[in-house]
N, C-alpha and C positions, 0 to 999 in steps of 0.2 A: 504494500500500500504506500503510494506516496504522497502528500499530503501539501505536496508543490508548497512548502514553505522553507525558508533558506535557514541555515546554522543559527543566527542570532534570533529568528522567528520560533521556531523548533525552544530554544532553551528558554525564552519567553513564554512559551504556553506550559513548558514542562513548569519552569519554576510556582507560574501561577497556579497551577493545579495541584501545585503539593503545598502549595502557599491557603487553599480554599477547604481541602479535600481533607479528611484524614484518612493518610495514609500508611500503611504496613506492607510491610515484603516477607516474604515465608521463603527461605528455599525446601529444597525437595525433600529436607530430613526434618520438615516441618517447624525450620528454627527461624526466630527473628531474624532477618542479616538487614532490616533498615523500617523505621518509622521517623514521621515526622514528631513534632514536638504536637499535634491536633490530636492524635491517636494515643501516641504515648499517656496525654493529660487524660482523654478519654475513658482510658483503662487504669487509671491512678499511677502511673510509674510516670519515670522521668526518660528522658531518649537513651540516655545512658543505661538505666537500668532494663528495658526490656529487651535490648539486644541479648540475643542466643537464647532467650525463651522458647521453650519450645510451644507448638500453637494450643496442645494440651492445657498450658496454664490459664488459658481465657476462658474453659469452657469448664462448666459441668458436669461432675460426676455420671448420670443420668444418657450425656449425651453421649461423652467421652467414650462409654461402656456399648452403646446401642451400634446397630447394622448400620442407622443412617450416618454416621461419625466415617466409617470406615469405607463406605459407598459414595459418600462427598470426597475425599481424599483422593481414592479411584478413579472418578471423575474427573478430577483435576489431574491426578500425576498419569493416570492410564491411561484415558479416554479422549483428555486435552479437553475436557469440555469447560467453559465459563456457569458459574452459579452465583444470582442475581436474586436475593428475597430479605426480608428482614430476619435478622438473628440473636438470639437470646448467648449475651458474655459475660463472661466474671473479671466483675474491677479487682484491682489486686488487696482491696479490703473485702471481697469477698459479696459484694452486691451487684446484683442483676444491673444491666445496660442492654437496652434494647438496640440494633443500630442496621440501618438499611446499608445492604452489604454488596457487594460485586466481587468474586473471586475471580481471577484469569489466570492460567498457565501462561507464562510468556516464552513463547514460541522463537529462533532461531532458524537460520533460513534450509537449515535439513528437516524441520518439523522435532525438533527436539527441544525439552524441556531448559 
């Protein structure tokens, strides 16, 4: 996809977007490897501390344990598929945060993760 916008265009929409958005990055072993300071505050840590969390620590017992925990993952790391819905996460004091979500594999131009 190209998106006919030049180098200083491109890092103007990126930076805005993590500047509006909050954002997290999971790699494939399901650890933090980048949030913004939007997300970080989100989930009560600070940018510092959630790096290398793994994605286990946001969720609930209930979900963690369930078919649909391990079929969302699948999804994402097998299937390449994107998942778009509101979802139920644990602040790091341990209280429910509701937060409309978009997950993406980001794809590589072999079609790999």
């Amino acid at each position: 996809m190209n998106f006919n916008l030049d180098a200083q265009q491109k890092e103007l929409f990126f930076n805005s977007m993590f500047k509006e958005l909050a954002v997290i990055i999971f790699n494939t072993n399901k650890e933090v490897v980048f949030s913004n300071e939007k997300m970080a505050a989100a989930l009560g840590y600070s940018q510092e501390e959630i790096l290398h969390l793994h994605h286990k620590t946001f969720c609930f017992d209930e979900y963690i344990y369930s078919e649909n925990y391990q079929n969302f993952w699948d999804s994402l790391l097998i299937l390449k598929k994107s998942f778009q819905d509101k979802i139920f996460r644990k602040r790091e004091n341990g209280e429910q945060i509701i937060l409309e979500s978009v997950y993406f594999p980001v794809l590589n131009n072999q079609n790999s993760i």
